[in-house]
SENU-29562 format. One record per residue: z, y, x of N, C-alpha, C in turn; residue number from 1. Coordinates in steps of 0.05 Angstrom, whole numbers, padded with zeros to 5 digits. Layout:
<atoms>
ATOM n_Z n_Y n_X ca_Z ca_Y ca_X c_Z c_Y c_X num
ATOM Z Y X Z Y X Z Y X NUM
...
</atoms>
This chain:
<atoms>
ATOM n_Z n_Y n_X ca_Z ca_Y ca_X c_Z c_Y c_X num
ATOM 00014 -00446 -00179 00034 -00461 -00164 00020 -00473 -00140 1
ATOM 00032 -00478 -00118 00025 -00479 -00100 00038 -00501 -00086 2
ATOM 00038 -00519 -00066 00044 -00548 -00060 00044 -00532 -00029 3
ATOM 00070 -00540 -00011 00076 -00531 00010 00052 -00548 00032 4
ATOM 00045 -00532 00048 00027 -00552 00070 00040 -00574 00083 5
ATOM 00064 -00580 00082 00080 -00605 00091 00067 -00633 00075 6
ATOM 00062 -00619 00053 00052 -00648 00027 00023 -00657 00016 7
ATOM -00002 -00635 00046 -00024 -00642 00045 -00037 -00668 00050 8
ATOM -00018 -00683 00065 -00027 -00716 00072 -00020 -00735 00039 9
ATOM -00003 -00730 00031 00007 -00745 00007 -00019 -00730 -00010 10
ATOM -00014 -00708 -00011 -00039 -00690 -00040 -00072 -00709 -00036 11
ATOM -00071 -00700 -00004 -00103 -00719 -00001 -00104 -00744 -00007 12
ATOM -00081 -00769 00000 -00087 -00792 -00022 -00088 -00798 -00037 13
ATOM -00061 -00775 -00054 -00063 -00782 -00083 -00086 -00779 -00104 14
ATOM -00101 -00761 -00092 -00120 -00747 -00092 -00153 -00764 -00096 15
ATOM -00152 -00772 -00061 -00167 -00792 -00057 -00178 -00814 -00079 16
ATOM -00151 -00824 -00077 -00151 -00860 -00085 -00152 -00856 -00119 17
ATOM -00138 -00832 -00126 -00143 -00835 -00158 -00179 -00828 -00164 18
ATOM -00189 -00809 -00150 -00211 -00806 -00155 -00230 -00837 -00155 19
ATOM -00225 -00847 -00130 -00246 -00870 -00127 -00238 -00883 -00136 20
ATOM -00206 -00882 -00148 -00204 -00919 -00167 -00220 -00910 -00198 21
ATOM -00219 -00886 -00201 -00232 -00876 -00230 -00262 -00883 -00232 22
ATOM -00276 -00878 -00204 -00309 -00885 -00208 -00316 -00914 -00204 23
ATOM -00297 -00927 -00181 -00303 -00946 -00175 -00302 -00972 -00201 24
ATOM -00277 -00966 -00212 -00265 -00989 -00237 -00291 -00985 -00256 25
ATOM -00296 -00952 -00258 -00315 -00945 -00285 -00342 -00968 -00278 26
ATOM -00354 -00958 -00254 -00375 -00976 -00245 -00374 -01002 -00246 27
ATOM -00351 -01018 -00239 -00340 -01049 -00237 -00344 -01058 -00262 28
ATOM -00332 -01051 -00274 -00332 -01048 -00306 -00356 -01051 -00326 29
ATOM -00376 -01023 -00320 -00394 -01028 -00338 -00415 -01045 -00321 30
ATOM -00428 -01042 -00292 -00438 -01072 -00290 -00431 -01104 -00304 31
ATOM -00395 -01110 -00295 -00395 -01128 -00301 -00403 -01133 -00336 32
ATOM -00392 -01119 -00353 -00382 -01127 -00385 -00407 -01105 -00401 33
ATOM -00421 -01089 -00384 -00437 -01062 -00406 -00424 -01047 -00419 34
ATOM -00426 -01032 -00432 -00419 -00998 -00443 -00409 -01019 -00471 35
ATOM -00389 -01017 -00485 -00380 -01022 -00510 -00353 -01010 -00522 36
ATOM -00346 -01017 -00538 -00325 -01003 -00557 -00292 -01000 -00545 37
ATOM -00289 -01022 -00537 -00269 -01022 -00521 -00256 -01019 -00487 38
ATOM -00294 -01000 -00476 -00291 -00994 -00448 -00268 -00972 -00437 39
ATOM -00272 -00951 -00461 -00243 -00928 -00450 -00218 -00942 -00450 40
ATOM -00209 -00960 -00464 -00187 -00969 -00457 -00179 -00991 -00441 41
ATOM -00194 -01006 -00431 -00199 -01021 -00412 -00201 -01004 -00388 42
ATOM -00224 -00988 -00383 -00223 -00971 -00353 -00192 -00959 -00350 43
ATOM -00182 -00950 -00371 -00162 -00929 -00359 -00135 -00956 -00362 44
ATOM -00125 -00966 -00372 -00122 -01001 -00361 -00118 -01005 -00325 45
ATOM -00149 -01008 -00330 -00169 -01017 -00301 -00153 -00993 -00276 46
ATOM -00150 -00970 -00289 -00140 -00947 -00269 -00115 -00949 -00257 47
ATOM -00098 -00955 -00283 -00071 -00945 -00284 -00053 -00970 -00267 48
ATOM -00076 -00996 -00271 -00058 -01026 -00258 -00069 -01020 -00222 49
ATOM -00097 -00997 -00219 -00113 -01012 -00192 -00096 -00982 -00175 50
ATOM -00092 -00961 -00183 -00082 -00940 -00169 -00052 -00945 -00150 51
ATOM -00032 -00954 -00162 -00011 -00954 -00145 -00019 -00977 -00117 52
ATOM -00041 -00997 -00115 -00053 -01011 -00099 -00068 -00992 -00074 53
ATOM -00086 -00971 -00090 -00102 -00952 -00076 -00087 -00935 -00061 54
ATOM -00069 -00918 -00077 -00059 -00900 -00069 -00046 -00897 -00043 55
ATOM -00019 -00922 -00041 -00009 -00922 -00008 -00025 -00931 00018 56
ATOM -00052 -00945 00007 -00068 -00958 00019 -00079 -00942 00033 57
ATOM -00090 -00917 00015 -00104 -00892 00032 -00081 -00880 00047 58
ATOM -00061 -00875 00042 -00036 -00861 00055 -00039 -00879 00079 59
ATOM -00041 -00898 00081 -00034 -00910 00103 -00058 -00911 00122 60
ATOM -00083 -00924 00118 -00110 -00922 00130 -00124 -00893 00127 61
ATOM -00122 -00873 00113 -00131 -00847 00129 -00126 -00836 00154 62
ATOM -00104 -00832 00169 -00094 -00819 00200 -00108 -00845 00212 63
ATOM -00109 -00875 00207 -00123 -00886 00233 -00160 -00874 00229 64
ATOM -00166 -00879 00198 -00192 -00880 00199 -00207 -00845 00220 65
ATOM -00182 -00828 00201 -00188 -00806 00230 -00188 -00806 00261 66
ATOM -00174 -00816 00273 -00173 -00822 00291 -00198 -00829 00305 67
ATOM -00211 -00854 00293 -00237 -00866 00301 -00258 -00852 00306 68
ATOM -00257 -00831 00271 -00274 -00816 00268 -00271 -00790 00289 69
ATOM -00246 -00785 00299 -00241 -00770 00327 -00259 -00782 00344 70
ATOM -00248 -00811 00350 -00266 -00812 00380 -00297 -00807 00377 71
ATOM -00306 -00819 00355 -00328 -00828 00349 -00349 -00794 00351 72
ATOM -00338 -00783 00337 -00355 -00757 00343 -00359 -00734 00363 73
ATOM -00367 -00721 00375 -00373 -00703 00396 -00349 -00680 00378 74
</atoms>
């Protein structure tokens, strides 16, 4: 199955922001509290409350952050 190229900006954040809220929370996480019994369900918790935050966030600050990164490079 295949996702029309119209819905590549939405695929790349959704994309994006779930990935880094998955490493980022994981890391937040076990620095703050350490590795224990009740970390899987806490991280995915930690995912499921921090993603709808991430997600339009990147939707929205990706096209400027490109931009910059337009001028910015040769």
């Amino acid at each position: 199955m295949r996702i029309p190229s119209r819905f590549a900006p939405i695929l790349f954040s959704a994309l994006l922001s779930a990935i880094m809220v998955c490493i980022v929370s994981a890391f937040v996480l076990v620095v703050s509290q350490g590795i224990h019994a009740g970390l899987p369900a806490q991280w995915l918790r930690s995912c499921l409350t921090t993603w709808p935050v991430a997600f339009p966030t990147v939707a929205i600050v990706a096209p400027w952050v490109r931009r910059i990164v337009g001028r910015l490079t040769a």
